[in-house]
C-alpha positions in Angstrom: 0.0 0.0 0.0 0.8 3.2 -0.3 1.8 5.9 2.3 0.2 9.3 2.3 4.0 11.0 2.1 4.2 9.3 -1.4 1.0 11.0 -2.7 1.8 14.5 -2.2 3.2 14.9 -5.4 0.2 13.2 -7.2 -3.2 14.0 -7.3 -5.8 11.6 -5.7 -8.9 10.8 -6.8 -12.0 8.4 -5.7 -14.9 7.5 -7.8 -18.2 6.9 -6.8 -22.1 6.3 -8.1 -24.7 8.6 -7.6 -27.1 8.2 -4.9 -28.0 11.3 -4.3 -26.6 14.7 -6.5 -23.5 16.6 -5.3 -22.8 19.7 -7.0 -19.7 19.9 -8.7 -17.1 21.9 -7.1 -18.7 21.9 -3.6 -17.3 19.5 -0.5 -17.9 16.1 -0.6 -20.1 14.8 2.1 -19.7 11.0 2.4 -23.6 10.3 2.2 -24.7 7.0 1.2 -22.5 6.1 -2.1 -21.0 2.8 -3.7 -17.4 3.4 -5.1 -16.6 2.2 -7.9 -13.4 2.7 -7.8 -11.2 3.3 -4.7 -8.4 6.0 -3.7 -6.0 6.3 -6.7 -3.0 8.2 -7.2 -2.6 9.7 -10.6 -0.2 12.7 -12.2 -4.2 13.7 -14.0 -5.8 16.7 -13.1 -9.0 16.0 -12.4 -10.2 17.5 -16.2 -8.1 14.9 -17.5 -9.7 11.9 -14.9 -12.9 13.6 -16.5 -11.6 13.3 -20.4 -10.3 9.5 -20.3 -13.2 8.5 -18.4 -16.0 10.3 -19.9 -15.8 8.2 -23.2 -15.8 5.2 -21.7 -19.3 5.7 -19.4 -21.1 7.3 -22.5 -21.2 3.6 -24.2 -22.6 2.0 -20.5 -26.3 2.7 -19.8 -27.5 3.2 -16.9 -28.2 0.0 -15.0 -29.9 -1.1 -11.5 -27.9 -2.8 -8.7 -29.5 -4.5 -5.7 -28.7 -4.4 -2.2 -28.0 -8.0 -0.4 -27.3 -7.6 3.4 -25.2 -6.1 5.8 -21.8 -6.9 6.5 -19.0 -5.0 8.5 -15.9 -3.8 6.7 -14.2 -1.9 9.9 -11.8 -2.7 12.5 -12.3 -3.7 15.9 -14.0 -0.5 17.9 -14.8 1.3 14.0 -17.2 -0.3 12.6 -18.2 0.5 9.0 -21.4 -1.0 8.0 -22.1 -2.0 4.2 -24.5 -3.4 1.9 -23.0 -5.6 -0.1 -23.9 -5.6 -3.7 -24.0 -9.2 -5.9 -23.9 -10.6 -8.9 -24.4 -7.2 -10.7 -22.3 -7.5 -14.7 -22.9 -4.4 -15.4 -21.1 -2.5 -12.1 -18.3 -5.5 -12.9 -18.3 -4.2 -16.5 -18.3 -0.5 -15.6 -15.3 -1.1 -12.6 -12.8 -3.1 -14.8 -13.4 -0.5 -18.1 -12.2 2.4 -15.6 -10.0 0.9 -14.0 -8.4 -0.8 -17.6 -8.5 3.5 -18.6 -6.8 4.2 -15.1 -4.0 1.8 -15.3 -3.1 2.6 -19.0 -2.3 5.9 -17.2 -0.4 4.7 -14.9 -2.9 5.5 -11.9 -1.5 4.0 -8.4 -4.0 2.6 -6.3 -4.2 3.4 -2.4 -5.4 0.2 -1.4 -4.5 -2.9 -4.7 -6.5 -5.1 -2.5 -9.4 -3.5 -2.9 -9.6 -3.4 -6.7 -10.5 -5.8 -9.3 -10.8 -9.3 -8.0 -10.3 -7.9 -4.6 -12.7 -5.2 -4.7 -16.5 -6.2 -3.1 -19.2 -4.1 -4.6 -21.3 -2.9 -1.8 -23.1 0.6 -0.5 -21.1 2.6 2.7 -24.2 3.0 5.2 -22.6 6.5 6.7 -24.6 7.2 10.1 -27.0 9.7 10.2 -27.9 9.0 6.3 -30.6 7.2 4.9 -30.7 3.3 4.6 -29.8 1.4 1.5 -31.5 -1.9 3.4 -31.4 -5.5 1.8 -33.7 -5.8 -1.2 -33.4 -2.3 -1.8 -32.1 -1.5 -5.4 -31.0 1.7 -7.1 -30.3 2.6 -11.0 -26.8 3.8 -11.3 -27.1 7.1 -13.8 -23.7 8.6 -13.2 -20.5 8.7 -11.0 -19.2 11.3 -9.1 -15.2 12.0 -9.4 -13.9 12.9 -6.2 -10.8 14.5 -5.5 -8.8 14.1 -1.8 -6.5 18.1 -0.9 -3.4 16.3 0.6 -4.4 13.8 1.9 -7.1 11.2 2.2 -7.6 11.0 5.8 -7.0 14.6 6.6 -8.0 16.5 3.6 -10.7 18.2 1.9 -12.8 16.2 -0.6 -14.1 18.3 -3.3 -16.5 17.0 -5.9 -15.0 17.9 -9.3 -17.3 16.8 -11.7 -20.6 14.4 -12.3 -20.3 12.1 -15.1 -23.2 10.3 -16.8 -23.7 6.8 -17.9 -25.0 6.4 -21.5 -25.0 10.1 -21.8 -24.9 11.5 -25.3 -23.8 15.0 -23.8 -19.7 15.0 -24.3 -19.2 17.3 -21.4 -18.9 16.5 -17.7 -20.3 19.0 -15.3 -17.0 19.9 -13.8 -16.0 22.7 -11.6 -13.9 25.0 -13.4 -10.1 23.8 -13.1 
């Protein structure tokens, strides 16, 4: 894995589905999401996350996943409860196209466990959010690229820009960068 010293010559960026809309270049509040993909490190600025990944989303359509139960990815004394997502091809599909984009570009990733056959599709339950409970499912229309100021654990979170799924419009809504 790698240390948060190592990043702070490298931009780093999360993505994540929509649940409910952030407005580009406003804080990210980490409300009831899925990621899709997890921490990266990446030389990008987030306009060119936007550009190589833009193309790629505008070929998926939007598609439903289904919540399954909850499980507890935390530690001991921090729990983090998530729904975990199953058997969805489509959020497979739409995680290994980005991240096949991510790693052409060399993009580091925070946690390698956590991606491709390591990485567990499921829903953060956040407290004091609404519930994603089992059975539940949502229609994934767009993903949210988030970018980390510094450092993941201490930093701000900015949305930078809301990109759509099967979109035929060929320009995020990005803050201006």
């Amino acid at each position: 894995e790698l240390t948060v010293s190592e990043s702070k010559t490298k931009n780093i960026f999360i993505l994540v589905a929509e649940f409910d809309p952030m407005e580009p270049g406003h804080p990210y509040q980490a409300g009831l999401h899925c990621t899709v993909i997890d921490w990266f490190l990446s030389d990008m600025l987030p306009h060119e996350v936007c550009a190589l990944v833009e193309p790629l989303l505008e070929r998926i359509k939007p598609f439903p996943i289904k919540a399954e139960g909850i499980e507890d990815f935390g530690t001991p004394g921090q729990p983090l409860p998530v729904n975990i997502i199953k058997g969805e091809p489509a959020l497979w599909s739409l995680h290994n196209t980005v991240m096949d984009a991510l790693e052409a570009r060399s993009a580091e990733f925070v946690h390698p466990d956590y991606v491709r056959t390591g990485w567990r599709p499921h829903v953060t339950v956040p407290h004091k959010t609404r519930a994603f409970a089992a059975g539940s499912t949502h229609t994934v229309r767009a993903l949210y690229l988030i970018e980390a100021i510094g450092s993941i654990e201490n930093g701000d979170k900015i949305v930078q820009a809301r990109l759509r799924l099967g979109s035929d419009e060929r320009q995020a809504e990005t803050r201006s960068i």
